[in-house]
MARDO-278495 format. One record per residue (C-alpha): residue number from 1; x negated, y negated, z. Coordinates in steps of 0.2 Angstrom, whole numbers, m for minus. Layout:
REM residues N
  num     c1     c2     c3
  NUM      X      Y      Z
...
//
This chain:
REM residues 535
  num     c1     c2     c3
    1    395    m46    319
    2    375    m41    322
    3    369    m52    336
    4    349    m60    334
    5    344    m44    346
    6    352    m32    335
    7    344    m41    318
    8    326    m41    325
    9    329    m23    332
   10    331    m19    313
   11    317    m29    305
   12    307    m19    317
   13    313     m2    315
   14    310     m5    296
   15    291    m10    295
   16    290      3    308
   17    300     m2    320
   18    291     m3    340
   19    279     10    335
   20    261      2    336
   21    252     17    324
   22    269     16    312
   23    265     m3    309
   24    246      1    306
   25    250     16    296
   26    261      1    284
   27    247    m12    285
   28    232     m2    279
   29    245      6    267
   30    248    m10    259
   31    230    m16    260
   32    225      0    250
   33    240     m6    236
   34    233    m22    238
   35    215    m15    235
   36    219     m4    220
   37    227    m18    214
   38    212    m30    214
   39    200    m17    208
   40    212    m13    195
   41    213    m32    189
   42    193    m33    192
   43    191    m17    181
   44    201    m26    167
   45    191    m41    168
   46    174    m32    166
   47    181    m21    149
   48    183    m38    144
   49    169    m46    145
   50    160    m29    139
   51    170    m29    125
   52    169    m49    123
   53    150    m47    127
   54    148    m33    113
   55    155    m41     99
   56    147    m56    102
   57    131    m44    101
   58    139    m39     84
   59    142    m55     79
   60    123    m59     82
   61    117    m46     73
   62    126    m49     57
   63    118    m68     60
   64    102    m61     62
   65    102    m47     48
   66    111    m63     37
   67     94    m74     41
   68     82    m58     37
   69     92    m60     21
   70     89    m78     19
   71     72    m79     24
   72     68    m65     11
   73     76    m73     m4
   74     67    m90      3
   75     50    m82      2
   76     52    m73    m13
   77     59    m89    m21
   78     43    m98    m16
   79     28    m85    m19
   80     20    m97    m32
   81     23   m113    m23
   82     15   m102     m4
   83      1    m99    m15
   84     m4   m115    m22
   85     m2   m124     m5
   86    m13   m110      6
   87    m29   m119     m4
   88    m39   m106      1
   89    m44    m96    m14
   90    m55    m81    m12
   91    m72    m84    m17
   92    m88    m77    m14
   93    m92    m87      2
   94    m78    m81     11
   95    m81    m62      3
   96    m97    m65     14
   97    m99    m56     34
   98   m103    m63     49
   99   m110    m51     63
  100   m106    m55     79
  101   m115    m40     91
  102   m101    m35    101
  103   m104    m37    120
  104   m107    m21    130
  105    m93    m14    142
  106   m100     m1    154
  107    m89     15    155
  108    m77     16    167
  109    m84     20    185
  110   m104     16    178
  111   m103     m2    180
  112   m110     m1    199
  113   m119     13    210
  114   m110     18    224
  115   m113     10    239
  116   m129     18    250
  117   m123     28    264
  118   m125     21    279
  119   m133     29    298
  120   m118     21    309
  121   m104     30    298
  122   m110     48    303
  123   m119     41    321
  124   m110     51    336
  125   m102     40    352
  126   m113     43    367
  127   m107     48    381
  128    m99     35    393
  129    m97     30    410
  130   m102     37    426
  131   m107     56    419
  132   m116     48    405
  133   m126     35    415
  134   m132     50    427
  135   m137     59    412
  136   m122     71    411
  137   m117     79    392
  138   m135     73    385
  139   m138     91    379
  140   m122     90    369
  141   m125     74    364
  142   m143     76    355
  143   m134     93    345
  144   m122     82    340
  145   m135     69    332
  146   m142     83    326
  147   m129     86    315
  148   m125     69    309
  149   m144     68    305
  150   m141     82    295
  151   m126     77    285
  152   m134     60    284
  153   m149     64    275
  154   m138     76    263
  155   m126     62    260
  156   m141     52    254
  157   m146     67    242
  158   m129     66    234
  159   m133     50    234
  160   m147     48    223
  161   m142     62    213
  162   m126     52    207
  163   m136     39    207
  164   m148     45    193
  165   m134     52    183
  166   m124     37    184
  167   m136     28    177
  168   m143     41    165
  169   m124     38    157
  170   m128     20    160
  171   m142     21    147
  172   m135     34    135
  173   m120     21    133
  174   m128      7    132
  175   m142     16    120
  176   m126     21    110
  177   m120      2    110
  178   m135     m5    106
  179   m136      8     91
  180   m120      3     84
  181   m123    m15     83
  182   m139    m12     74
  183   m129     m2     59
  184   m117    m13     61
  185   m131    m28     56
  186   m141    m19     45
  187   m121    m13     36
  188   m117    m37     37
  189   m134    m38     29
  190   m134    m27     16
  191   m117    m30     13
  192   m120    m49     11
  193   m137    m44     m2
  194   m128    m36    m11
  195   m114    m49    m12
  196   m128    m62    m16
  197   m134    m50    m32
  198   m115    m49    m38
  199   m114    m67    m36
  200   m129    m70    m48
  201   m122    m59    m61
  202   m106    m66    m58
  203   m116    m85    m64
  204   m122    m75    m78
  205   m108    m67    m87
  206   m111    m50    m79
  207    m94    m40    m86
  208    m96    m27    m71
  209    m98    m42    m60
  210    m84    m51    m64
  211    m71    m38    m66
  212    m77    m34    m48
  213    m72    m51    m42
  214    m58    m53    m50
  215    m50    m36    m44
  216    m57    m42    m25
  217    m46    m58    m29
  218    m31    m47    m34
  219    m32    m37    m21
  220    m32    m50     m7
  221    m18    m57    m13
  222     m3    m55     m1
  223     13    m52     m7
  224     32    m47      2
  225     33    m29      6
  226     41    m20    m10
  227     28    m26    m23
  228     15    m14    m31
  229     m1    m18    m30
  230     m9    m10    m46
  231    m20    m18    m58
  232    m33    m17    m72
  233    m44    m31    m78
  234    m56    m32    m92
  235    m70    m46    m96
  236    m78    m50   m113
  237    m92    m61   m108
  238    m95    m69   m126
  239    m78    m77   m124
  240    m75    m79   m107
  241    m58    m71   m109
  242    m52    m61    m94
  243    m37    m47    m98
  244    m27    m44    m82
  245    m13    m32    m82
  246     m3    m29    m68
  247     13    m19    m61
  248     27    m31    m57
  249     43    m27    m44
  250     57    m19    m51
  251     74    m26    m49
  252     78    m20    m29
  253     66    m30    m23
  254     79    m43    m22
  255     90    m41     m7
  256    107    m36    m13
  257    115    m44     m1
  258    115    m61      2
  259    122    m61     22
  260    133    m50     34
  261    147    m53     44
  262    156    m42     58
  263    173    m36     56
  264    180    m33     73
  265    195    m23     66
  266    183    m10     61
  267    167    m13     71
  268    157    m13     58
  269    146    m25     48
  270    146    m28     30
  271    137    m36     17
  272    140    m48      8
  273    133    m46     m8
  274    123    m58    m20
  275    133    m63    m38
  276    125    m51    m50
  277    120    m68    m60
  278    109    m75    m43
  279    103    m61    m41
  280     94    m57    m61
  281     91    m76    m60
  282     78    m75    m43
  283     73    m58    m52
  284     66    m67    m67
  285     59    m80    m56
  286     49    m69    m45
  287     42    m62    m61
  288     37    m78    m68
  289     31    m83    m53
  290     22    m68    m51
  291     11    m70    m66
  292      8    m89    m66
  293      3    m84    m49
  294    m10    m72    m53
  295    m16    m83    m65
  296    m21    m97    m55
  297    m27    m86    m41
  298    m40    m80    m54
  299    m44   m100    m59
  300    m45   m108    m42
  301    m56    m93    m36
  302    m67    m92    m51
  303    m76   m111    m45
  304    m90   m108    m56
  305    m81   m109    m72
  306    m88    m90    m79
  307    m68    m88    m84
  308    m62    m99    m98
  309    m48    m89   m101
  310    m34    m75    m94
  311    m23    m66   m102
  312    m10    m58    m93
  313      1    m42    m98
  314     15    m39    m82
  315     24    m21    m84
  316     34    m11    m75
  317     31      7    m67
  318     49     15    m69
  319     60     29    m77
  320     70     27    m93
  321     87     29    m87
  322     91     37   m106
  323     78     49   m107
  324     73     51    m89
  325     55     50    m94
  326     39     38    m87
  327     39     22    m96
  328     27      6    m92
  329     37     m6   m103
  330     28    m27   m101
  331     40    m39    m97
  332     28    m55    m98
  333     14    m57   m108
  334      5    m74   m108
  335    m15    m80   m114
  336    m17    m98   m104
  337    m34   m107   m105
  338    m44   m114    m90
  339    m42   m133    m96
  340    m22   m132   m100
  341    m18   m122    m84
  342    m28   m133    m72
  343    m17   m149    m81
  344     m2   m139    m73
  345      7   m146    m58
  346     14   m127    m49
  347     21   m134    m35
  348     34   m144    m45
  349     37   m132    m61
  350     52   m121    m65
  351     43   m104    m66
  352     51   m100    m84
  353     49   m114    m90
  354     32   m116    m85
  355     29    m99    m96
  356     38   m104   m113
  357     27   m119   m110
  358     10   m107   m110
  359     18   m100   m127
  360     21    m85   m117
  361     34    m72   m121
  362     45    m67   m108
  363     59    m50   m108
  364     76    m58   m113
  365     83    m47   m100
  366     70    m41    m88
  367     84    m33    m76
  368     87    m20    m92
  369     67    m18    m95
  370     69    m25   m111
  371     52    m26   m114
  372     40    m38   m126
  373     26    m36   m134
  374     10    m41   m127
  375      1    m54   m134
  376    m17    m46   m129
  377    m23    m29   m127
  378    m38    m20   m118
  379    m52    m21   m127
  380    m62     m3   m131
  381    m77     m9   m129
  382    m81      0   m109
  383    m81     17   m123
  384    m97     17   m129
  385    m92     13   m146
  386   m100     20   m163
  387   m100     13   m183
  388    m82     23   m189
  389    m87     34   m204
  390    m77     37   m219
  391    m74     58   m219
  392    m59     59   m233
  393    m69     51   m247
  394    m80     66   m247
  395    m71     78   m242
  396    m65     90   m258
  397    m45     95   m263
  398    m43    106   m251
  399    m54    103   m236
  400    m57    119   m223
  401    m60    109   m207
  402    m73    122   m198
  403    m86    119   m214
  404    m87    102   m206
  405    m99     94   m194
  406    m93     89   m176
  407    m97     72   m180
  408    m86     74   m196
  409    m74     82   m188
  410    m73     68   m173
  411    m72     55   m188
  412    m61     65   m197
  413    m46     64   m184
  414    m52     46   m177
  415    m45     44   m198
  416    m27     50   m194
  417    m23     44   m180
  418    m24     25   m188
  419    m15     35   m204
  420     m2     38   m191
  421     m4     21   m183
  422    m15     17   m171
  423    m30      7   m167
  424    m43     21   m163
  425    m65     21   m165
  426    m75     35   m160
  427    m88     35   m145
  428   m106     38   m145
  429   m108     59   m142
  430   m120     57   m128
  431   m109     55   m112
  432    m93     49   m116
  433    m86     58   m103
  434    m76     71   m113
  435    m70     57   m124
  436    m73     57   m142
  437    m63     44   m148
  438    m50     30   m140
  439    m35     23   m149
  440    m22      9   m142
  441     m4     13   m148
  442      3     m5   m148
  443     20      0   m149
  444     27    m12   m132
  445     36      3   m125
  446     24     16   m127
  447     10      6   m129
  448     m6     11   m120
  449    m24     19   m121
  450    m24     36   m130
  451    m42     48   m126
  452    m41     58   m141
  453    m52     77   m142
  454    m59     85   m154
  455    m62    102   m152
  456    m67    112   m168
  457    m67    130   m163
  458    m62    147   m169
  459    m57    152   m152
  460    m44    148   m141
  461    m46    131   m133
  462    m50    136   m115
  463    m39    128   m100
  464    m54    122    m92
  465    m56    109   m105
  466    m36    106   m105
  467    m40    100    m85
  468    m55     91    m87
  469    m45     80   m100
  470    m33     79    m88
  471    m45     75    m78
  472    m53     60    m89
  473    m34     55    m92
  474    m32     49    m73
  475    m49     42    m73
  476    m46     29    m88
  477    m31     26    m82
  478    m24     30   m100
  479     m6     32   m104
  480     m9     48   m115
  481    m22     60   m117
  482    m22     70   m135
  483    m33     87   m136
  484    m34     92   m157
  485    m42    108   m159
  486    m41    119   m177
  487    m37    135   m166
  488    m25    137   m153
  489    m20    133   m134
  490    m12    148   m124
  491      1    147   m114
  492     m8    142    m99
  493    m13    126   m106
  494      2    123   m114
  495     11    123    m98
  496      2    112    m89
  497      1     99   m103
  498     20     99   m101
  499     21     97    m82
  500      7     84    m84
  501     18     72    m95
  502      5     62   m102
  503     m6     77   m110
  504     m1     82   m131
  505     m8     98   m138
  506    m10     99   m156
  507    m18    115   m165
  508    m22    120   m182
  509     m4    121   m187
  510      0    103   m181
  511    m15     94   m190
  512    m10    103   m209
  513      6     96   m206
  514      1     79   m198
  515    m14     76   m212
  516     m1     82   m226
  517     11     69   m220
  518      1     53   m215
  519    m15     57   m228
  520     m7     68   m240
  521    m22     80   m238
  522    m22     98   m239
  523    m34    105   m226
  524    m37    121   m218
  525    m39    124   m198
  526    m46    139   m191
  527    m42    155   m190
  528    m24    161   m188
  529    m19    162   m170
  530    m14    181   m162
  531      5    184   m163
  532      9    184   m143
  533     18    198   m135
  534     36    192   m130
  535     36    186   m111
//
C-alpha cells in the first residue's frame, strides 16, 4: 500500500511535480485554454446579437417600407378631402409679391480693415545694464531702430494699400447688393402692376385673363409624386363656361403593395401585394377625386364669380397595348354649375358617387382605358374663324382642283373633312399661323383638334412646310396635323410624317379617292407625280 508521502509525491509529479517553471508552464497553459475558451463563448455571443441586431434592422425596414405604403394609399385616398380642408384657395391676392431688400453680407475677410500696425511690434530692446547705462552698444542700437523705422513705415504702406483695396471691394459689393435689390423691387413692382391689370380683365370677362388664372390655379395645385401635371383650359366669356382638360395618373400610381414583411429564412423582404379589386377600387377614386378636385379648386379660387360653369374632360397619356400606338382616351367627363357644386359637401362625399350625382360619365373600367365620351369639347374659336362657303354647289361634273381659287380650295377640303365626319371651319387667311382650317374629331378615342393644310400647288410640296406644320402641331397642342396638297410629298417628308406620329399626308391621289367616296365628286388634282427611281 502507497503511504500519504508517496500519494502527494504523485500528485505533484503530475501537475509537474517539484519543478517550480513546470507548474507555471501548466498554470499559464490552462489560463490560455481558459482564455480561448472565454473569447470563444464571447465571440458567439457578439455573432448573436449581430445577427439578432440585423434582422431586427430587417424587421424594421419592412415596418417602415409597410408605413410608406400605408401612408401613400392614405394620402392618395384623401386628395379631395386635403384640398378642401387647406382653405387656402389661390387667388390673386396671394399671386401678389412682397419685396423684402435682402440685408447685405460683406464678403468674407471685407467686413473689417486690418488692424493698424503698431511702433512697439517692430521697436528694438535697448541695451541694458551696466554697458548700457555708460552708453556702451548705442551705435548698434540707433542702426537697429533704423531698421525697424524702416519696416515700420513700409508696414504701414501695405497697410493703407490693403486698406484702400479692401474697401474698394467693400463698395463694389455693396454697389452690386444694392443693385440687386433694386431689380429685384422694380421686378415685385412690375410684377404686382401687371397682376393688378390681369385682375381687372379677369373682373371683366377678359378670355386671356382668365385662362391665365385658371392655369396659375392648376398649376399650384400639389399633388403626390406620380401624377402629370398637364392641362388645357378654354373660357367663353358670354357664358361663363370654363373647359378644363386635364391628364389623369395611370393605373401604377397605386402602390402595388399593400405592406412588407422580412423572411429570415431567406433574408429577404417581400411584398405583400394589394387584391387586384382594392387596388382598381382606390384607382377609380383617385380619378374621381382628381376631377371633383380640380373643379372646386377652379370655384373656390374664382372669388369674384367671373366662372359660372366648368366643364371638365380627364384623359389619360398612355400606349394602346393592341396597337402599341399613342392614344389619349377621357375617362371622366363632367359639366358642374357654380350654384350646384358649391351646395356640395366634399368632405363627406363618396367621390363616384358625387360624379354620377353631377350627371357625369365616368369609364366603366378605367384600369382597362375604357374610355367615354366627353360631354364638352374645346371650342375653335382661339382660330380666327371665317363664314364657311359652299364650293360643291358650283363646282361643274368633273371639277379640276387647280382652276380653283386658294380660298376655294381651302373651303373645298374644310367640305370633306365634315363629309368624312368632322366638325371643321376655316380661319381667316391673314395670320393663321399656317392654319387654314381646324376640325375636332369627336370620336372618344381618337378624339382631338385636327390643323388641316391646304396646299394647292403643281410642285412638290416642300419639307419645309411639312416641319413648320409640325411645328404648328406641337404649338396647338393638337392631336393630328393633316397637310392636303393636289401634287405630291417626297420621300423626305414622308418619312418624317411617319416618325412624327401625329402628321397624315395626303396628295392628289388621296383626295380623288377620299372626294369620290365621302362626296361622290369626280375631281382632278394636279399634275401627275414623277415615277421615282427604286431606292
Amino acid at each position: 500500500m502507497r503511504t500519504d508521502d508517496q500519494s502527494l509525491s504523485w500528485g505533484q509529479t503530475v501537475a509537474g511535480g517539484n519543478d517550480p517553471y513546470a507548474r507555471e508552464l501548466a498554470r499559464q497553459a490552462r489560463e490560455r485554454e481558459k482564455a480561448q475558451k472565454a473569447a470563444e463563448a464571447e465571440a458567439k455571443r457578439k455573432a448573436r446579437e449581430e445577427k439578432l441586431a440585423y434582422e431586427a434592422a430587417r424587421a424594421q425596414e419592412a415596418v417602415d417600407r409597410t408605413s410608406v405604403a400605408e401612408h401613400d394609399a392614405e394620402q392618395l385616398s384623401r386628395l379631395l378631402r386635403t384640398s378642401v380642408l387647406d382653405g387656402h384657395p389661390l387667388t390673386f391676392e396671394r399671386l401678389r409679391q412682397q419685396f423684402t431688400p435682402a440685408p447685405f453680407v460683406p464678403p468674407k475677410g471685407r467686413a473689417k480693415a486690418a488692424p493698424l500696425p503698431r511702433w512697439e511690434e517692430y521697436e528694438p530692446q535697448p541695451p541694458r545694464g551696466l554697458l548700457g547705462a555708460l552708453g556702451f552698444g548705442r551705435k548698434g542700437y540707433d542702426a537697429e531702430v533704423e531698421a525697424a523705422r524702416k519696416q515700420f513705415d513700409r508696414a504701414l504702406r501695405d497697410h493703407a494699400r490693403d486698406e484702400k483695396k479692401r474697401a474698394e471691394k467693400l463698395q463694389k459689393a455693396r454697389a452690386q447688393h444694392e443693385k440687386e435689390n433694386r431689380e429685384e423691387a422694380a421686378r415685385v413692382e412690375a410684377w404686382n402692376a401687371t397682376l393688378e391689370g390681369r385682375h381687372n380683365a379677369y373682373q371683366d370677362r377678359d378670355v386671356d385673363a382668365v385662362e391665365w388664372f385658371a392655369d396659375q390655379v392648376l398649376a399650384a395645385s400639389v399633388y403626390p409624386h406620380g401624377f402629370p401635371r398637364s392641362h388645357q383650359v378654354s373660357f367663353q366669356a358670354d357664358t361663363g363656361d370654363l373647359l378644363i382638360e386635364i391628364d389623369l395618373p395611370l393605373e401604377d400610381v397605386v402602390p402595388a403593395a399593400r405592406a412588407y414583411r422580412y423572411v429570415k429564412t431567406r433574408d429577404e423582404i417581400t411584398a405583400v401585394p394589394k387584391p387586384d379589386k382594392e387596388r382598381k377600387e382606390l384607382y377609380a377614386s383617385i380619378l374621381a377625386q382628381t376631377a371633383l378636385r380640380t373643379v372646386h379648386e377652379l370655384f373656390a379660387a374664382d372669388t369674384e364669380g367671373v366662372v359660372q360653369s366648368v366643364a371638365l374632360n380627364g384623359h389619360v397619356a398612355t400606349i394602346d397595348r393592341a396597337t402599341g400606338r399613342n392614344v389619349h382616351p377621357c375617362l371622366i367627363t363632367l359639366q358642374a354649375d357654380r350654384a350646384e357644386f358649391g351646395e356640395l359637401v366634399l368632405t363627406q362625399v363618396d367621390p363616384r358617387a358625387c360624379l354620377k350625382r353631377l350627371r357625369s360619365l365616368i369609364s366603366p373600367n378605367p384600369y382597362e382605358l375604357e374610355p367615354v365620351r366627353p360631354l364638352v369639347t374645346f371650342d375653335l374659336s382661339k382660330f380666327r374663324l371665317m363664314d364657311s362657303l359652299d364650293v360643291v354647289a358650283g363646282l361643274d361634273s368633273r371639277p379640276v382642283l387647280m382652276d380653283l381659287t386658294p380660298t376655294e380650295f381651302e373651303h373645298l377640303i374644310r367640305q370633306l373633312f365634315e363629309a368624312i365626319g368632322l366638325d371643321s371651319v376655316n380661319t381667316q387667311p391673314s395670320k393663321d399661323e399656317g392654319v387654314d382650317a381646324v376640325a375636332m374629331n369627336t370620336d372618344p378615342v381618337m378624339k382631338g383638334l385636327c390643323i388641316i393644310q391646304a396646299k394647292r400647288t403643281k410642285n412638290v410640296v416642300p419639307f419645309e412646310t411639312v416641319s413648320a406644320l409640325a411645328g404648328v402641331v406641337e404649338h396647338k397642342r393638337a392631336a393630328k396635323g393633316i397637310l392636303v396638297t393636289t401634287s405630291w410629298f417626297g420621300r423626305a417628308s414622308e418619312a418624317f410624317a411617319n416618325e412624327h406620329g401625329r402628321l397624315e399626308l395626303l396628295d392628289g391621289a388621296n383626295l380623288v379617292h377620299l372626294f369620290k367616296e365621302h362626296m361622290d365628286l369626280d375631281v382632278i388634282p394636279g399634275p401627275t407625280p414623277p415615277k421615282r427611281r427604286p431606292r
